[in-house]
C-alpha positions as CSV (number, residue, x, y, z in Angstrom):
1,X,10.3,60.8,-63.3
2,X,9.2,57.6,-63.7
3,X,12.5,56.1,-63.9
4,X,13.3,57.8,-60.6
5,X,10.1,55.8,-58.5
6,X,11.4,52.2,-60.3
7,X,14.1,52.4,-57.4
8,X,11.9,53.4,-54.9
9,X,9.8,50.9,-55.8
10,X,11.9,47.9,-55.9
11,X,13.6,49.8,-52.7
12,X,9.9,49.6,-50.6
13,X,9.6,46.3,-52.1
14,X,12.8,45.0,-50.5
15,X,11.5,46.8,-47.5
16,X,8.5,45.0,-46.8
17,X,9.7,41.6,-48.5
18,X,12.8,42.1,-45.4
19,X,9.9,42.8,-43.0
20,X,7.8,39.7,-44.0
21,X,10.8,37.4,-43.7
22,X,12.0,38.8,-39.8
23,X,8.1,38.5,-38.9
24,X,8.0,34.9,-40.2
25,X,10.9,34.2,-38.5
26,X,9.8,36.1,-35.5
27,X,6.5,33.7,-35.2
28,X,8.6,30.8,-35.9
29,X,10.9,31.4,-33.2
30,X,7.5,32.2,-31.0
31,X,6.0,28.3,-32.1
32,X,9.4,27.1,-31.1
33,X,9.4,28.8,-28.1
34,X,5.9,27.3,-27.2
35,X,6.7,23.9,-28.1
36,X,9.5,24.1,-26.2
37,X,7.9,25.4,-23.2
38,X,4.8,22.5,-23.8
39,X,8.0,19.8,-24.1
40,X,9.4,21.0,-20.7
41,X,5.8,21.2,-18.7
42,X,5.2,17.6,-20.0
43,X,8.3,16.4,-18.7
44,X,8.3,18.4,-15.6
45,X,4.9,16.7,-14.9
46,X,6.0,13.4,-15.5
47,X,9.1,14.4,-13.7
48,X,6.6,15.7,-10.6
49,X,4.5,12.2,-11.0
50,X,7.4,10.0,-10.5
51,X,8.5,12.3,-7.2
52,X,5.1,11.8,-6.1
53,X,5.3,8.1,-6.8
54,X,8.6,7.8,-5.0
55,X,7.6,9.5,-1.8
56,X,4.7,7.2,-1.9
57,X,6.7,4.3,-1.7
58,X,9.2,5.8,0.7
59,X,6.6,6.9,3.0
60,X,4.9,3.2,3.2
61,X,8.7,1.9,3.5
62,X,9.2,4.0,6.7
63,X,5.6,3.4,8.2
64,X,5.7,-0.6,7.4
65,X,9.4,-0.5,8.7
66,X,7.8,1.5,12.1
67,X,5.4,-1.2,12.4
68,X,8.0,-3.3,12.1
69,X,10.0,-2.2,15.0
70,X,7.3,-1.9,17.3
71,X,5.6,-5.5,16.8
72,X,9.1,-7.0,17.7
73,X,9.3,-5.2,20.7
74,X,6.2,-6.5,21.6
75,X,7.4,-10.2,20.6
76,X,10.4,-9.9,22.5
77,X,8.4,-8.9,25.5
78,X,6.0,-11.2,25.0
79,X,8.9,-13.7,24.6
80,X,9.9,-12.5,27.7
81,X,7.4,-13.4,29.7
82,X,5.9,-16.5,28.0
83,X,9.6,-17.8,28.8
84,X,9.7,-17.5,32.1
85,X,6.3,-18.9,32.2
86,X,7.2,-22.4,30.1
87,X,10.5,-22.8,32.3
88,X,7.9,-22.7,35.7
89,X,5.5,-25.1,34.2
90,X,8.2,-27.3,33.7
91,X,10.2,-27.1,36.7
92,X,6.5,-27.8,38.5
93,X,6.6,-31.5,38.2
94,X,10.1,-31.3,39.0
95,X,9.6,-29.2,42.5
96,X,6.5,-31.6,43.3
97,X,8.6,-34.8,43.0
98,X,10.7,-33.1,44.9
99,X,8.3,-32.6,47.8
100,X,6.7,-35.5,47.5
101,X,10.5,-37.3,48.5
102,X,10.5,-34.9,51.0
103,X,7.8,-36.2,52.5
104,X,8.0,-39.5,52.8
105,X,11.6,-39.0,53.9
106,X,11.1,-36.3,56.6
């Protein structure tokens, strides 16, 4: 009889000595998994930072290039006007020499 439970023995042994090994592997797959999953959140937050970054500076880009725009439509109208007014201011000495010959000749 006792020859007859060796097998069984070295049979249960296997058994459990098969069971340790897929549970070790099991967890080791598990820690992978995790470190894995820690390796992608790490770079999907660094990942999320730089597309935060980015619209940052795109978002200052479009409002500095909006200020942009609308201060040189102001120049150009201010231009504009100022013209006009340096081409009379001019021209005034001009028109009053011009009167003045007018006088004296008329």
């Amino acid at each position: 009889m006792i020859d007859a439970n060796e097998p069984l023995t070295d049979t249960l042994k296997e058994d459990t000595t098969t069971e340790q090994s897929q549970t070790q592997s099991e967890s080791q797959q598990n820690e992978n998994i995790a470190e894995d999953s820690a390796v992608e959140i790490d770079e999907l937050s660094v990942l999320k930072n730089e597309v935060a970054e980015q619209k940052d500076k795109f978002m200052r880009l479009l409002a500095e290039f909006d200020n942009f725009k609308k201060r040189s439509a102001k120049e150009r109208i201010e231009l504009y006007k100022t013209a006009g007014q340096e081409i009379i201011k001019e021209l005034l000495p001009v028109l009053d020499d011009f009167h003045r010959r007018q006088s004296i000749y008329c």
